[in-house]
ZATORKE-796780 format. One record per residue (C-alpha): residue number from 1; residue in one letter; x negated, y negated, z negated. Coordinates in steps of 0.5 Angstrom, whole numbers, plus 2048, in hexadecimal, padded with zeros to 3 digits. Layout:
N
{num->NUM&residuo->A&east->X&north->Y&up->Z};
...
END
This chain:
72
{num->1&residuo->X&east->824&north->7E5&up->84D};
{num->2&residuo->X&east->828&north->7EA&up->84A};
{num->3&residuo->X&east->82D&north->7E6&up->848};
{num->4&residuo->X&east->82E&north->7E3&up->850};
{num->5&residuo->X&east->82D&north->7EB&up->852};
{num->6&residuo->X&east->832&north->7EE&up->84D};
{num->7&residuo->X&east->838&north->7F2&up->850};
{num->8&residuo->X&east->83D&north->7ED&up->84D};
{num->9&residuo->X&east->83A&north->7E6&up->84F};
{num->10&residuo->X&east->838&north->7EA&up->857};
{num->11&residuo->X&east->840&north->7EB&up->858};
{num->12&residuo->X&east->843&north->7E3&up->855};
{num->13&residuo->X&east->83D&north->7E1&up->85A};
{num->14&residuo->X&east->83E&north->7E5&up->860};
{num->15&residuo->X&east->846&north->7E5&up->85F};
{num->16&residuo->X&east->846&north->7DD&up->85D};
{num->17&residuo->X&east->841&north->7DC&up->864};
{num->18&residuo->X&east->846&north->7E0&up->869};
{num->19&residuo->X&east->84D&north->7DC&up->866};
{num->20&residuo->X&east->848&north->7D5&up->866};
{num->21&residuo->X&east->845&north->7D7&up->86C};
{num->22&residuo->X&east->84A&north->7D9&up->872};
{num->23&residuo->X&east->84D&north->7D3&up->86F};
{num->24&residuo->X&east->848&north->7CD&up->870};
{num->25&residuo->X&east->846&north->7D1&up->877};
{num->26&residuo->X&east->84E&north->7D1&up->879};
{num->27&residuo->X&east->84D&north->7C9&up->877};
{num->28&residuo->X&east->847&north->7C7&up->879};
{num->29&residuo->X&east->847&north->7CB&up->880};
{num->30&residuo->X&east->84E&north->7CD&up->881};
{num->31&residuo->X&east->84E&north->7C8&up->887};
{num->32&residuo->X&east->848&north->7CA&up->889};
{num->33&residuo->X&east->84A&north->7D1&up->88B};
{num->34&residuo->X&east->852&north->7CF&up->88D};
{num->35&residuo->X&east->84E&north->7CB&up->892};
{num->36&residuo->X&east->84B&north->7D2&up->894};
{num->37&residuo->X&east->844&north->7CF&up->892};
{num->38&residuo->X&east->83F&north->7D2&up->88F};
{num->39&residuo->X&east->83E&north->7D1&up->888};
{num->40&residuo->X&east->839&north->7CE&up->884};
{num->41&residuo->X&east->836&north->7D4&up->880};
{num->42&residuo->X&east->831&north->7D1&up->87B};
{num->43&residuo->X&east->837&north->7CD&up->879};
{num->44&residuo->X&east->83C&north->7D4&up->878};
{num->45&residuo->X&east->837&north->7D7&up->875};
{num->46&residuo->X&east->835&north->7D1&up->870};
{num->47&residuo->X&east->83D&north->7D1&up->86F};
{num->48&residuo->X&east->83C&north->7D8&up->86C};
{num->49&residuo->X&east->835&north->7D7&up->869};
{num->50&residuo->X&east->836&north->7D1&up->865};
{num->51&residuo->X&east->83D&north->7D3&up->861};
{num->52&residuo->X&east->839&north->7DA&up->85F};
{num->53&residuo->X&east->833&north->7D6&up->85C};
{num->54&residuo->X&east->838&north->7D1&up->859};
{num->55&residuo->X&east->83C&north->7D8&up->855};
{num->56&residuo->X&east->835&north->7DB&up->854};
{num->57&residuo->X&east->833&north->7D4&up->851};
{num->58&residuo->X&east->839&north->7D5&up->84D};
{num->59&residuo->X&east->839&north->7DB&up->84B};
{num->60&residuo->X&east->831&north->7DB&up->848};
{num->61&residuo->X&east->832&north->7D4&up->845};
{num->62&residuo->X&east->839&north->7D7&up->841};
{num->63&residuo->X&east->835&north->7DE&up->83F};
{num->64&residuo->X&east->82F&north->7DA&up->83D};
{num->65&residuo->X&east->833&north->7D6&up->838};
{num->66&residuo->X&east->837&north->7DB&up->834};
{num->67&residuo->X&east->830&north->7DE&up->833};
{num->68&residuo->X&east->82E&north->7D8&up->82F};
{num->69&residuo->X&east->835&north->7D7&up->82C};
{num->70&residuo->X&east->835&north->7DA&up->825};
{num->71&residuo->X&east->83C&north->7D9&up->825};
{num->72&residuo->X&east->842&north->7D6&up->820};
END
């Protein structure tokens, strides 16, 4: 848990999950709001949620690795 929590994994993961989700958001409900409709939330809110758990993923699985790696 501490490695997911780390200051630096948090910043990649929520910097990551902002770019990536304002931009799934603008393709997956764009239409959807320029037709002045009401956007499905869960969807956005799954556009921002995925990426951010994928860089966490990342991030642990990367740290977890160089624990284990005694190196050249």
């Amino acid at each position: 848990m501490e490695l997911a929590t780390s200051d630096e994994a948090l910043k990649r993961s929520l910097l990551t999950s902002l770019v990536v989700g304002m931009v799934f958001s603008a393709i997956n409900q764009g239409d959807v709001v320029l037709a002045g409709e009401a956007p499905n939330l869960v969807k956005i809110g799954s556009n921002y949620v995925v990426p951010f758990c994928v860089v966490t993923y990342g991030c642990v699985s990367a740290r977890r690795a160089a624990r284990s790696d005694p190196g050249p």
